[in-house]
N, C-alpha and C positions, 0 to 999 in steps of 0.2 A: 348303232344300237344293236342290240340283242341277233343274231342270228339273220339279219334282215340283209337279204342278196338284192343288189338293185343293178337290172339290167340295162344295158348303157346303150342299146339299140336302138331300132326304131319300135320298140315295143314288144318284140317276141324274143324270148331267150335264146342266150346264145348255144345254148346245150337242146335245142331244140324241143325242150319240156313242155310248153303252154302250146307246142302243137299239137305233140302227143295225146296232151292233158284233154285238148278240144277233141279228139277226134274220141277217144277212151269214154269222153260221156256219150256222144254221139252214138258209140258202139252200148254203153248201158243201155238208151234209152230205145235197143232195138232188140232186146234179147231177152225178154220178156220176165218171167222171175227166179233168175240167178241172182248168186248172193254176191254182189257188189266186191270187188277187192278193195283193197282199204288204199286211200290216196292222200297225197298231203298238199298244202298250198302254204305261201307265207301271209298269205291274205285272206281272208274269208269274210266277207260281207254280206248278212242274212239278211234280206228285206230287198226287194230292188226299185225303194216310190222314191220320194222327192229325196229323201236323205242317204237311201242305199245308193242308187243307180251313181250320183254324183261323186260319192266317196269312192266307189268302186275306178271309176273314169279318174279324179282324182290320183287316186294309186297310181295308177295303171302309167299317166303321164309322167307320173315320177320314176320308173321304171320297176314299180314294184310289181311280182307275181302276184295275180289278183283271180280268186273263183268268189264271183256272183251265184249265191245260193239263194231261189225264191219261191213260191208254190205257187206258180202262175205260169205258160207259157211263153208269157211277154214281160218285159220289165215295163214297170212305169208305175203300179201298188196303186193304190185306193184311189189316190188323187188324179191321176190320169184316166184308170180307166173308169171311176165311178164314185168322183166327188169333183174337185175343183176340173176339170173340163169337161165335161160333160155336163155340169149344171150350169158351167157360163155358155154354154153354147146356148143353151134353152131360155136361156135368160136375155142373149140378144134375140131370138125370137119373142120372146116377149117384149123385150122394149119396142121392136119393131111396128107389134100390132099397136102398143101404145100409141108411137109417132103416127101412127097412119090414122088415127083416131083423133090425135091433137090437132091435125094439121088444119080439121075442118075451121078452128078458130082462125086461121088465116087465110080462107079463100079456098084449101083445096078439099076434093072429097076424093075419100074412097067408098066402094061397097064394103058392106059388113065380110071379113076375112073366111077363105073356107079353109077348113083341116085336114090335111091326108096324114093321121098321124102315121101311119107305116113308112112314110114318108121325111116326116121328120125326126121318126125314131133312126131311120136309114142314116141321113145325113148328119146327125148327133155320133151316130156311132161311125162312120166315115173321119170324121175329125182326127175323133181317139185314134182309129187304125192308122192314119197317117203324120201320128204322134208316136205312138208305140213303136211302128216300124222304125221311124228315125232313131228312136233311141238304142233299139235291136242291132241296127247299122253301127251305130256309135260303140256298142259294146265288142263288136267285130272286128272294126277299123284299131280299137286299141287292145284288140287281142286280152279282153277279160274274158273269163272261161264263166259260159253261165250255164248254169244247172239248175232244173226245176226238180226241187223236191222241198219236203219240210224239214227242217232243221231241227235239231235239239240236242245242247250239251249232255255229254256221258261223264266230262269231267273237263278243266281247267283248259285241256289242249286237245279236245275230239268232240268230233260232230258224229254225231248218228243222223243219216240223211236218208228219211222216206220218201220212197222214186215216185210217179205216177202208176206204175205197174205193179205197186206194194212192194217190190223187194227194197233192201236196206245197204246201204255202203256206209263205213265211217271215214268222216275226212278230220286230219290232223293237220292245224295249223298252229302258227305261229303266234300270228295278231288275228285278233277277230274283233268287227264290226258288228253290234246289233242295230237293227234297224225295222222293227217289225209292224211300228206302226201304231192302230188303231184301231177300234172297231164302234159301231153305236151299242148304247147303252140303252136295254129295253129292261125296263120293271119288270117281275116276273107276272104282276096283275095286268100288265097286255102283251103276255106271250100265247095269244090264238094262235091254233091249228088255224089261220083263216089267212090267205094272199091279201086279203082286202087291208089287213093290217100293215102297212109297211115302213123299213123302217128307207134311209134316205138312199140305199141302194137299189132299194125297190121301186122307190120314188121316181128315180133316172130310168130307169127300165120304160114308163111310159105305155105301162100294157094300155093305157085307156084312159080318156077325161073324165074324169068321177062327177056325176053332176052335184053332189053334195061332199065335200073332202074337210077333215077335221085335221087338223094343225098342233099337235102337242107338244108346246114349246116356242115361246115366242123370243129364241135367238137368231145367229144367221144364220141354221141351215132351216128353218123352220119357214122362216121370213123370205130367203131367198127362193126354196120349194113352192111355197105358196104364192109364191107371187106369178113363176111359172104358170100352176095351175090357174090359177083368178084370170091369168092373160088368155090362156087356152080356153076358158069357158065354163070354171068351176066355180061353186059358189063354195067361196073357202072361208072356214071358222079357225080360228087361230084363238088356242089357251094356252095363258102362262099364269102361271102360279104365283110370280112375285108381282110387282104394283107397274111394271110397267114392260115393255120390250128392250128388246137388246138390255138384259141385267148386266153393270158395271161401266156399259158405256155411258158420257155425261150426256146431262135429259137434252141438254140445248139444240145438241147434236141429233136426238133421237124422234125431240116433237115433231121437225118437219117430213119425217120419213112416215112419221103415226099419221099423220094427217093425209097424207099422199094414200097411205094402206087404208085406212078409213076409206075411201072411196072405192076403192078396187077390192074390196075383204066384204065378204056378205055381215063380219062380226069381229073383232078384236075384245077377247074377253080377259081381263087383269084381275089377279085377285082370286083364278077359278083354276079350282082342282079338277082333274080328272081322277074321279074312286074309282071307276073299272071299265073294261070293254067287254062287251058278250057281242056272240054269233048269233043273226039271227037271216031267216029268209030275206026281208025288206034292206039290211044291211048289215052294218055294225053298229051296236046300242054303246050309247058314251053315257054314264052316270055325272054329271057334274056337277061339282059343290061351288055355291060362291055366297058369301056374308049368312052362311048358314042355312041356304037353301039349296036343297038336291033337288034336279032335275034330269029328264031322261032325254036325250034325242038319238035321230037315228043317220048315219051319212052312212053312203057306200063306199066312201075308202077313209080310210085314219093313216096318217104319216105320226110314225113316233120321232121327232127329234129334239132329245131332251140333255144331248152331251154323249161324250166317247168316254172310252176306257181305252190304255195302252195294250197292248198283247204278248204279254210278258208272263202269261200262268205256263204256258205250255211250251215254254223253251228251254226246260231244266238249265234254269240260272243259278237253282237251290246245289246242281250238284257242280257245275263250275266254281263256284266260292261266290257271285255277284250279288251284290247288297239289294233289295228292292224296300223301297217305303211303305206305308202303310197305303195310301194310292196307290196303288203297284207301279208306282214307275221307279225307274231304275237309279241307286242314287247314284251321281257322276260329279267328278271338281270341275275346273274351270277347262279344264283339257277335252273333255268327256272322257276319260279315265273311268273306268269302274272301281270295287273294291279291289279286283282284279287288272294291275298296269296294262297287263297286254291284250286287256277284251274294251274296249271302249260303246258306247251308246248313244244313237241320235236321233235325234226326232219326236214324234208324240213320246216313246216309252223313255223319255230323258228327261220328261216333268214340261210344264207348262210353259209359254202358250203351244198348244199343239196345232202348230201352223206349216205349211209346206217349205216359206221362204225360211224359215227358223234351221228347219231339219236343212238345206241347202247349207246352211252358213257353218251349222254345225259338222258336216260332213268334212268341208274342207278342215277347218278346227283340227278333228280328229286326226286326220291324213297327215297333215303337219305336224303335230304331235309323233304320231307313229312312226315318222319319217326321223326323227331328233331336230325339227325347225322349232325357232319360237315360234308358238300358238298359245292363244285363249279364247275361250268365248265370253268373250265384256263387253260385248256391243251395247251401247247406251239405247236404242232408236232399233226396234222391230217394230215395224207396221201392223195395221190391223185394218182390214177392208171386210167390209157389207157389202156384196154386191146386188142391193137392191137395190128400185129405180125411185126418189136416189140413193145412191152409194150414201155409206159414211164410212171417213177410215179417221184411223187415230193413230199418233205416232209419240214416244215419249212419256211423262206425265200428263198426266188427266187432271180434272178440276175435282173429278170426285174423287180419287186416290190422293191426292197434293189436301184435300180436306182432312180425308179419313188420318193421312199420316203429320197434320199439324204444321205442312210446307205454306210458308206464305207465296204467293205467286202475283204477278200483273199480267191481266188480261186485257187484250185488246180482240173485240169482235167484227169482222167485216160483213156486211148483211149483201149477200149478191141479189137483192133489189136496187143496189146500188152500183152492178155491173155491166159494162153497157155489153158486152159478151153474152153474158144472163138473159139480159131480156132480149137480147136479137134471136135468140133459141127457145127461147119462152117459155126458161126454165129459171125464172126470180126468188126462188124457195128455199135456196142455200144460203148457208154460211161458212164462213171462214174463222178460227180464231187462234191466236197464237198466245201459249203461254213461257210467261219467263221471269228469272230470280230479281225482285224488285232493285238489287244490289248492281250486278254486275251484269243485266238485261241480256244473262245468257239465254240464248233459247232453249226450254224444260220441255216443251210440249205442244203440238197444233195436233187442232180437230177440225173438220172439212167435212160437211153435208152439202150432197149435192152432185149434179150431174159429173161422172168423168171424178169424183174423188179420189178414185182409188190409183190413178195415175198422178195426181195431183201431190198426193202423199209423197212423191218419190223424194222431192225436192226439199221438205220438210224435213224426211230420214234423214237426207246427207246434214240439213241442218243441226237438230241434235244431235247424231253419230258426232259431227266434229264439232262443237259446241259453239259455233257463230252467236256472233248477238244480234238482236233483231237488225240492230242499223246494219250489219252485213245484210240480211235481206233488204230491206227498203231503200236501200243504195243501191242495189243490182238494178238495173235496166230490166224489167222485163217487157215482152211484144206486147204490142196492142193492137186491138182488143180481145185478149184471151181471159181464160177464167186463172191462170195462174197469176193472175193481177192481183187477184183478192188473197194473197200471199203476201205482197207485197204491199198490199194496202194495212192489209191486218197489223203487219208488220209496223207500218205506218205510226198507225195510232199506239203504240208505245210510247212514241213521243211528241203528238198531240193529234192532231185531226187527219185523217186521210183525206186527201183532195174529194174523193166522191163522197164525203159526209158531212155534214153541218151539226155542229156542237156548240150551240152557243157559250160563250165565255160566261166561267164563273165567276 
């Protein structure tokens, strides 16, 4: 392909460039503000979270010349240091205090939990560092040249790169990788001057248990945050706008999680608006509308999480030639290709779902592409995980999307009050259900509420990715007694009764 020199080493050039190249930033990032000389790379990958870091390493193992450009000290972007692990960490501390609380139903007791938050803000953030570090390694070990600055096209084949120091260098490449990511979406009607407002960045920060905390947004970061909070000792209000939580996932899957959050939620309000936020001494004042009544209350923290936006204004895409949608996300074909062949795009600013496993899948995609392999991204089967307690994940088609688009579908529902798994954990509240084409009983779709779902899913993915039909599952042996039973039960009743269910004959 195009100009594309691939080193046939163990990873550092033979002309001893990508040493030069590491030691040349090392030497930028100490010389305070000089104006950068201009440098070139065959690779350039902007972003370094789920989707950069990967693509970058990717490269690198094919023997391509590869500089990691990020505005962050560490690789790892949103999701490592301050979205998906850092809030499942906090999340198994929540579950924890749950189980210590349930147990009393079988005999055992604890005392009421104490908190050293500084303490568990420590070891939340110990996680990340000994995530981040690994991946720092990783990028060292495969001799990626990484450079913290921000990024922004000048035109088709040059980067203008803002250092930490404010001076400027352009780097000229070849192929270039966006990967920038995402950020939340705040209304401008709740952008206070006030800490107390926060949005899910802030949230993981952890300055303090709010005794009153407002919830705007009853999706999964909304859902997962709060659930946090509620276990630590808040009395958390949770509003969503539309009729119910988790919008688009199906209800089946959603009532037993409402039920579980009804208990642990001082309020789940459906149907209610939030008109505004004001600053006030006592707190923060929430105006809320619902069936036509505004009322005022007051909590001392507000989490806004009501959805991302990609971060695609401020990467001059406009002066590269790259196409963006009306969402501002990036448009890309099935390669991730831009309008432009040799800039490709992955991740949140690639269009929906904006998920971390998505941007991963799509990173390699690109690589191969860029490399001249066959690639595409046609994966049937991306997962979707709720990591509240319980989980619900979804994989494939849905009951309410197979509705909306007129798919006929057969469903079979396994109820894990029917698992002896289930209740040996004394967690009977799930379900399982698998759907599939009435015709040729391909597997279209399973949804899984309930304890450990989001592991559960995995099995499912490879199921739709490669289109088994159910009797492929229900023919598989699985262990007992586990909860991936209820897989194979579900599976089951496709073709008439699972052994743990009783249906009398029609």
């Amino acid at each position: 392909m195009r100009g594309l020199r691939i080193r046939r080493d163990s990873g550092i050039a033979t002309d001893g460039r990508s040493r030069t190249m590491c030691s040349r930033a090392r030497r930028f990032q100490n010389e305070g503000q000089m104006t950068h000389s201009d440098d070139s790379t065959q690779l350039v990958v902007i972003g370094a979270g789920p989707g950069g870091y990967p693509a970058a390493f990717a490269a690198a193992d094919k023997g391509i010349e590869v500089t990691l450009v990020n505005d962050e000290p560490i690789p790892g972007g949103v999701c490592l240091h301050r979205g998906c692990i850092p809030s499942k960490a906090l999340l198994h501390l929540a579950r924890l205090i749950h189980e210590a609380n349930e147990v009393a139903d079988c005999g055992v007791f604890f005392g009421p939990p104490r908190l050293d938050v500084e303490k568990i803000r420590a070891w939340k953030d110990s996680v990340v560092t000994k995530l981040t570090g690994g991946i720092r390694q990783l990028a060292e070990k495969r001799g990626v040249r990484y450079v913290q600055a921000r990024a922004r096209f000048v035109d088709p084949r040059h980067l203008e790169l803002t250092h930490p120091d404010g001076s400027r260098s352009r780097l000229e490449f070849e192929h270039a990788i966006v990967a920038t990511g995402s950020r939340p979406t705040i209304p401008a009607a709740f952008r206070l001057d006030d800490p107390r407002v926060m949005d899910s960045t802030g949230a993981l920060q952890l300055a303090d248990v709010p005794r009153r905390l407002l919830v705007v947004g009853g999706g999964y970061i909304g859902l997962e945050m709060g659930s946090v909070y509620a276990a630590l000792g808040s009395r958390v209000t949770v509003v969503e706008m539309t009729s119910g939580l988790l919008p688009g996932a199906d209800r089946d899957l959603v009532r037993p999680l409402q039920r579980r959050l009804e208990s642990l939620f001082h309020a789940i309000r459906c149907d209610t608006k939030v008109l505004s936020l004001s600053s006030q001494a006592a707190g923060v004042g929430a105006k809320l509308e619902s069936d036509g009544t505004v009322e005022r209350q007051v909590f001392d923290r507000v989490l806004i999480a009501i959805g991302r936006r990609p971060n695609t204004e401020d990467v001059g895409l406009d002066a590269a030639g790259v196409q963006v949608d009306p969402q501002g996300f990036v448009v890309v074909d099935e390669q991730r290709r831009t309008t432009q062949r040799h800039i490709f795009a992955i991740g949140d600013v690639a269009g929906q779902p904006m998920l971390a496993h998505k941007a991963t899948r799509e990173a390699h995609v690109a690589v191969d592409a860029l490399a001249g392999e066959p690639a595409a991204f046609d994966n049937r089967a991306i997962p979707a995980v709720v990591f509240t307690d319980p989980e619900v994940a979804w994989v494939g088609l849905t009951e309410t999307e197979a509705r909306r688009r007129g798919i006929a579908v057969k469903v079979s529902r396994f109820p894990w009050a029917a698992s002896g798994r289930a209740q040996s954990i004394g967690r009977p509240e799930g379900m399982t259900k698998v759907l599939v084409d009435p015709d040729t009983e391909r597997v279209l779709g399973v949804g899984i509420v309930g304890v450990g779902a989001g592991e559960l899913i995995a099995e499912a993915a490879l199921a739709v990715e490669m289109g088994v039909e159910a009797r492929d599952i229900s023919d598989t042996i699985h262990a007992h007694p586990t909860l991936a039973e209820t897989l194979m039960e579900a599976a089951e009743g496709i073709f008439g009764v699972p052994t743990h269910v009783y249906r009398p004959r029609s």
